[in-house]
C-alpha positions in Angstrom: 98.3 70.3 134.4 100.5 69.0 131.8 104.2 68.5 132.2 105.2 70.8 129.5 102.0 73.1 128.4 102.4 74.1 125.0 102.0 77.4 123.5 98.5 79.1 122.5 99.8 80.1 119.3 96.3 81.1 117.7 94.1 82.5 120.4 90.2 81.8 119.4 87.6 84.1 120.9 86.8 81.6 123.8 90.3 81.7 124.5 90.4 85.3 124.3 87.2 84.8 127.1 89.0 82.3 129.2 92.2 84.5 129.4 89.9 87.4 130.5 88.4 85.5 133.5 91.8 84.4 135.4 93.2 88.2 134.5 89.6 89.9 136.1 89.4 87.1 138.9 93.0 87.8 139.8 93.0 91.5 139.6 89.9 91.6 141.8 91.4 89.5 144.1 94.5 91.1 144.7 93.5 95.0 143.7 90.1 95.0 145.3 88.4 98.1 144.1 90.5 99.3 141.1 89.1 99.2 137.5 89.3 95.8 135.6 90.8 96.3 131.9 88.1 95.4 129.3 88.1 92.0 127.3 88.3 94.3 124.3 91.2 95.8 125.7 93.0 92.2 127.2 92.3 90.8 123.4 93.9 94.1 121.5 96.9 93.2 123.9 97.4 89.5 122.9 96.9 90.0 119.4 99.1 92.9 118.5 102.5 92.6 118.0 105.2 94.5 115.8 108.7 93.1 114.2 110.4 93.6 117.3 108.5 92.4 120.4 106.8 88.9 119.8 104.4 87.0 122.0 104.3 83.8 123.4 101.6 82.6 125.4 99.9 79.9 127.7 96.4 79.3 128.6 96.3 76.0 131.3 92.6 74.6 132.1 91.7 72.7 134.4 89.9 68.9 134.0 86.6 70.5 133.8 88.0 72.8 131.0 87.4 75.8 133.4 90.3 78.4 132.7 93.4 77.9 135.5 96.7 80.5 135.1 97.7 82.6 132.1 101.4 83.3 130.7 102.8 85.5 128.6 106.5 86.0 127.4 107.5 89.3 125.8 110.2 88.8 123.8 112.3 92.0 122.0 114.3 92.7 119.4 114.6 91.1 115.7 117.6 88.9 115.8 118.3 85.5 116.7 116.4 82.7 116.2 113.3 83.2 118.7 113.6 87.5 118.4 115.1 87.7 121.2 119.0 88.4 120.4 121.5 86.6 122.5 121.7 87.3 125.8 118.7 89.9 125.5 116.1 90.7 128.2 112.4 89.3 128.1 109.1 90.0 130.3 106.8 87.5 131.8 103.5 87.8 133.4 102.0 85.0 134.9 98.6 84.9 136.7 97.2 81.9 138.6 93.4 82.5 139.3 92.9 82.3 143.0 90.9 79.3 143.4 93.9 77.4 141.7 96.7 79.2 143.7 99.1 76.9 145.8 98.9 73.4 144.0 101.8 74.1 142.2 100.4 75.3 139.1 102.5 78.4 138.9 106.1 76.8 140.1 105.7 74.7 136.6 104.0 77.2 134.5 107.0 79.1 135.5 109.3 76.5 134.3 107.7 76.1 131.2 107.9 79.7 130.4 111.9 79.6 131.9 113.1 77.3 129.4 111.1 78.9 126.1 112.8 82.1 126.9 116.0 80.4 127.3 115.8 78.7 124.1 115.1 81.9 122.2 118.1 83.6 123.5 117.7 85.0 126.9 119.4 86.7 129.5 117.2 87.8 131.9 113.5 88.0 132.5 112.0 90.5 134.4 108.6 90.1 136.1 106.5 92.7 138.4 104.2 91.7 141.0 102.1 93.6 143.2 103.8 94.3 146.9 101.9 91.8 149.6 100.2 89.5 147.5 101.6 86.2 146.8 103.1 86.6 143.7 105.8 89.1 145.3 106.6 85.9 147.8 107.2 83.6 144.7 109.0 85.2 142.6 111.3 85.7 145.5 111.4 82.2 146.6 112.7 81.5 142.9 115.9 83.3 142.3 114.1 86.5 141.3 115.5 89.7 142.7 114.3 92.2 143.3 115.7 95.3 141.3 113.0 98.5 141.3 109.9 99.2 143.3 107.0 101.3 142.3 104.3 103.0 143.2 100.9 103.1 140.8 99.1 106.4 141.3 95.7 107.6 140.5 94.1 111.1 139.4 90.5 111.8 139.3 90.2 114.8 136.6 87.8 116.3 138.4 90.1 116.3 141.6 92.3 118.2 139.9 93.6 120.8 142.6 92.7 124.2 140.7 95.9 126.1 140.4 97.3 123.2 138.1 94.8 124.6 135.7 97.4 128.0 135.2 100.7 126.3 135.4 100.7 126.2 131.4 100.5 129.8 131.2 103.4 130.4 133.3 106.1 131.6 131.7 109.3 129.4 131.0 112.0 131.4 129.3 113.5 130.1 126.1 111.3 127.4 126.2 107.4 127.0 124.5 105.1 123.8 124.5 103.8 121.8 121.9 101.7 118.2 121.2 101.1 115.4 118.9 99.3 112.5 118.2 101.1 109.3 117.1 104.5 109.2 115.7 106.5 112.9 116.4 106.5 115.2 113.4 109.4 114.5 110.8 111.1 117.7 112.1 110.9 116.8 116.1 112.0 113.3 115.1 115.7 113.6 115.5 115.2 115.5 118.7 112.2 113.3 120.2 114.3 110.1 119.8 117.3 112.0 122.5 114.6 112.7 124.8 113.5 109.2 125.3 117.4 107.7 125.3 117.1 110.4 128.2 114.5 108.2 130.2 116.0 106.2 133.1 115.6 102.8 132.9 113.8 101.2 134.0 111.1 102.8 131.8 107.6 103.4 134.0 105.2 103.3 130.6 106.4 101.4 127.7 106.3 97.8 127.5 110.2 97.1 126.3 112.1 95.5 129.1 115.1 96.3 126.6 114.1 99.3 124.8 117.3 100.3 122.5 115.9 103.5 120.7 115.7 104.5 117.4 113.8 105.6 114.7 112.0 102.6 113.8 111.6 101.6 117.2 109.5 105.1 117.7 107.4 104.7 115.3 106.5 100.9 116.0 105.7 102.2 119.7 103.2 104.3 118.2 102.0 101.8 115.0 101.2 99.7 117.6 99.1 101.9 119.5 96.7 103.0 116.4 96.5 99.5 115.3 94.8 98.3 119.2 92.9 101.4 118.5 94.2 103.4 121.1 95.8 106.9 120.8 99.0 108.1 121.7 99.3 111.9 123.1 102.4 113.7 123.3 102.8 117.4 124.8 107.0 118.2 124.1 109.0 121.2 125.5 111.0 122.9 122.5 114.4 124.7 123.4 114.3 128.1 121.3 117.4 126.3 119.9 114.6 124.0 118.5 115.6 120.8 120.3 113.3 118.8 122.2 114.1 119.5 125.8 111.8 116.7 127.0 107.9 115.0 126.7 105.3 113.4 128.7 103.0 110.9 126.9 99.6 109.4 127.7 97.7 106.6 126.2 94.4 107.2 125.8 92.3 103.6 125.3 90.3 102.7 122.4 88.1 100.5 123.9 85.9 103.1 125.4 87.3 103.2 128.8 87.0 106.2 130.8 90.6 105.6 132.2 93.7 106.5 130.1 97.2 105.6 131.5 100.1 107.8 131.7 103.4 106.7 130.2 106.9 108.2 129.9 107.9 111.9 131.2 111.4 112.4 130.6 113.2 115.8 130.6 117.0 116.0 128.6 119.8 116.6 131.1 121.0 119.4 130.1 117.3 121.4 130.7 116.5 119.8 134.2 116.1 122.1 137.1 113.6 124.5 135.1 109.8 122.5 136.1 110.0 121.8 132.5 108.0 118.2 134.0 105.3 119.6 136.1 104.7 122.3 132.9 104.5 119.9 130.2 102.4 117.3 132.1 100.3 120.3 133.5 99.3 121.1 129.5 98.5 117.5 128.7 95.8 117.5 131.8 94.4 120.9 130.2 94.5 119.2 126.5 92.2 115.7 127.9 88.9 117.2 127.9 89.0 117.8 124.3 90.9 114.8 123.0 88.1 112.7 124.9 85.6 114.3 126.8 84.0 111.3 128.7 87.9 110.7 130.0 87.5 110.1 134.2 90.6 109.2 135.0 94.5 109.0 134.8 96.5 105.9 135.8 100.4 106.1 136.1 103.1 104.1 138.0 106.7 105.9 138.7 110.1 104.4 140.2 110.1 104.7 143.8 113.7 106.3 143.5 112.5 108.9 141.1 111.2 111.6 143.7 111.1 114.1 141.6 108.4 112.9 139.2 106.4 111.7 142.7 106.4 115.1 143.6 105.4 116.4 140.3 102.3 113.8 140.6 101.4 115.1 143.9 101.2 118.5 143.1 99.0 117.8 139.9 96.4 115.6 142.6 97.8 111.8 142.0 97.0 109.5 144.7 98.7 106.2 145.4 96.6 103.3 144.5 99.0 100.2 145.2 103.0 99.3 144.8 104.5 96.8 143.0 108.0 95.1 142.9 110.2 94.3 139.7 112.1 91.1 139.8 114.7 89.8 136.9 116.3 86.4 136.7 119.3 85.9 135.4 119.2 82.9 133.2 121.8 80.5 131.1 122.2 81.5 127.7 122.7 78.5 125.3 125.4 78.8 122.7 
């Protein structure tokens, strides 16, 4: 491997194929028996960015040209000079595939992607790896800590315990449900936007290690969506005052997966304590069927500190699949 690996900075289809064989031949290895993401759905996610979240990436072969470890740097926001912002956060994932692993491919991969994200303005970089494998045991071995743990859950829709099927015709006082696909309606905007600053952080669906939200930010979340091909649900719970009291989303893929992943479920404050959750994500399992029929599947991951959403899951018939641990690294900001 070169000393200092330089960027992929216009991905060809056979680098598009490479990049998919050291993601499936690492995801295999180290989450034997879960579904592999399709190529289709690996290229829609290199390839789309919006004006606040750029890419940088790595693709390192070996001397037969055979395809070795995979990086990518996630970089938010639209200011400074590498769209970063000074002092900002970034994400990396890095996969080695495992008949590469311990040579010492990943400890300089790492560097390389340590000093581009410090020369575009870093603070920190955050990572994830899943709990037991050996990416857990090197990020910790290199000043990563450790900062959230989480738990990645499955539900088969036709597990679906039966009762869950009424819950959205219970009754919930001065509140009423509704949904959308996409960006919110103009006139849930305003509100939609205070329910997701209510979302703990770290967020357990969207992508933004440093998500500050506004209105543009909203609707880039869901631009980006539609333009992978993929479709972004939303069932809300209205206050009769007309405020959104909270929202569950889930993405459903574009690529013709029978698996769609579950992101965000946030409920305001001041309307917690009423199982506004367990309603509203109750009515988005009854509205699947019809926004894709063939659906098989729901995939979610939640903070192991946020019980309350765990239970929620467990009553609706999520399963745990695997955990995974979230490291950030503090680094050096130049001035």
């Amino acid at each position: 491997m070169p000393a200092n690996p330089s960027p992929l900075t216009a991905p060809t289809a056979e680098d598009i194929r490479a990049w998919y064989r050291v993601q499936s031949a690492a995801l295999a290895h180290d989450r034997p028996g879960e579904p592999v993401p399709s190529q289709a759905a690996v290229r829609a996610g290199l390839t789309t960015t919006g004006p606040r979240r750029r890419l940088v990436l790595w693709l390192l072969r070996g001397s037969g040209d055979e395809p070795v470890a995979t990086a990518l740097l996630r970089l938010h926001g639209a200011t400074g000079a590498g769209g970063a912002g000074a002092g900002g956060a970034a994400d990396i994932q890095m996969t080695v595939h495992p008949a590469h692993r311990r040579l010492g491919t990943g400890s300089r991969l790492l560097a390389t992607v340590t000093e581009a994200a410090t020369a575009a303005g870093c603070g920190t970089l955050t990572a994830e790896a899943v709990s037991g494998t050996p990416g857990e045991g090197f990020l910790a071995t290199r000043d990563f800590v450790p900062f959230a743990r989480m738990t990645w859950q499955r539900l088969p829709l036709d597990d679906i315990p039966a009762p869950v099927g009424k819950l959205p015709d219970v009754p919930h006082p001065g509140y009423r449900l509704t949904g959308w696909e996409g960006a919110a309606p103009d006139t849930l905007a305003d509100g939609f936007l205070d329910a997701l600053r209510a979302l703990p952080a770290p967020a357990a669906g969207l992508d933004a290690a440093d998500t500050r939200w506004d209105p543009a930010a909203v609707h880039e979340t869901a631009e980006l969506a539609a333009r992978r091909g993929d479709r972004l649900l939303t069932v809300a719970a209205l206050h009769d005052d007309g405020g959104v009291a909270g929202y569950t989303t889930v993405l459903l893929p574009g690529d013709g997966a029978r698996r769609a992943q579950q992101y965000d479920t946030a409920v305001v404050p001041a309307h917690r304590g009423n199982g506004l959750g367990l309603w509203m994500k109750a009515e988005m399992l009854r509205r699947l069927p019809a926004a894709q029929p063939d659906l098989a599947e729901i995939h979610t991951r939640v903070p192991d500190d946020n019980r309350h959403l765990l239970a929620v899951n467990t009553a609706l018939g999520f399963r745990p699949l695997h955990r995974t641990v979230r490291f950030r690294l503090r680094l050096r900001v130049r001035r």
